[in-house]
C-alpha positions in Angstrom: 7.7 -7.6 -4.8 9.9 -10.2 -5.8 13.6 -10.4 -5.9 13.2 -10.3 -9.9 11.1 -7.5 -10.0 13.6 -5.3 -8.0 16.7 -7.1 -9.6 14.3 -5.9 -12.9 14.3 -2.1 -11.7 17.5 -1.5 -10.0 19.4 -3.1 -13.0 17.4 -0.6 -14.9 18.0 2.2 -12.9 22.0 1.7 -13.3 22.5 -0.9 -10.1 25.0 -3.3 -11.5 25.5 -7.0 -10.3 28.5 -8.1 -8.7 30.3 -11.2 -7.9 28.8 -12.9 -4.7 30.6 -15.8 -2.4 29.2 -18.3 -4.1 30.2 -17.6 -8.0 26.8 -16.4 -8.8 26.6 -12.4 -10.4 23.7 -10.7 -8.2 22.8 -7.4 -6.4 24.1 -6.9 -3.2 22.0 -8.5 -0.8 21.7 -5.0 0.9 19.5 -3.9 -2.6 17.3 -6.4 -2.1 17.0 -5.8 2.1 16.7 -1.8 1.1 13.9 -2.6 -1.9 11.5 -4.5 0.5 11.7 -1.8 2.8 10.8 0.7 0.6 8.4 -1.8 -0.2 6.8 -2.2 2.9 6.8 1.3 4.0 5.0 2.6 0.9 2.6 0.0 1.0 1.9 1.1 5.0 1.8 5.0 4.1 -0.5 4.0 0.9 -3.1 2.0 3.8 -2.5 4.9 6.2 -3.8 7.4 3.6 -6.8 5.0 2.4 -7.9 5.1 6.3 -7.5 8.8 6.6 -9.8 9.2 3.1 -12.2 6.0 4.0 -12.3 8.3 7.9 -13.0 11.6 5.8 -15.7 10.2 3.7 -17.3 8.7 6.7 -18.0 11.9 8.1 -19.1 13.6 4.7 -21.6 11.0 4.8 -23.0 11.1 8.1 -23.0 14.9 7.6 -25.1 14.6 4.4 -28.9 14.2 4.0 -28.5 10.6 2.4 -30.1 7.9 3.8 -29.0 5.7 6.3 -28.9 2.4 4.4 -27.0 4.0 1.6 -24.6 5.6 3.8 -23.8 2.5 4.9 -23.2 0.3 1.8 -21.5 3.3 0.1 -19.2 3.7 3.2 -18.3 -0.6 3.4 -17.9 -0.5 -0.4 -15.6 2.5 -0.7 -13.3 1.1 2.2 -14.2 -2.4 3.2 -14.8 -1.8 6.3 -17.4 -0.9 8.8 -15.5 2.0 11.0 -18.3 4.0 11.5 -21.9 3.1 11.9 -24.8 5.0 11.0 -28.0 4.6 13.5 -31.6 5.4 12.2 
């Protein structure tokens, strides 16, 4: 996100800007420091969670009766990735 975005939101959400050492009115530095790593840490449990679905349909496609091939291309184009192959 950028800083605007989350100056956008927390000025929205009732932050207010305050007088910083230079003269400028802005959001604590700290808003911006505690934004990002909200940030970040949703965006790392949001690519845990795609594994852990991308993992479970893996294994509902291996344990079904489709073909090989399709199991495949269904499995690299629902997650982008290759975790799991499936052998003839």
């Amino acid at each position: 996100m950028t800083r605007d975005q989350i100056k956008a939101i927390a000025l929205a959400r009732g932050f207010t800007e305050r007088q910083q050492a230079d003269g400028s009115k802005d959001l604590n530095g700290y808003v911006y420091a505690f934004a990002d790593a909200m940030y970040a840490e949703g965006q790392r449990a949001m690519q845990e969670r795609a594994a852990e679905l991308c993992e479970q349909f893996s294994l509902a496609v291996l344990e079904s009766e489709w073909a090989n091939g399709y199991a495949v291309a269904l499995k690299d184009a629902a997650c982008g990735i290759r975790a799991l192959e499936v052998k003839p």
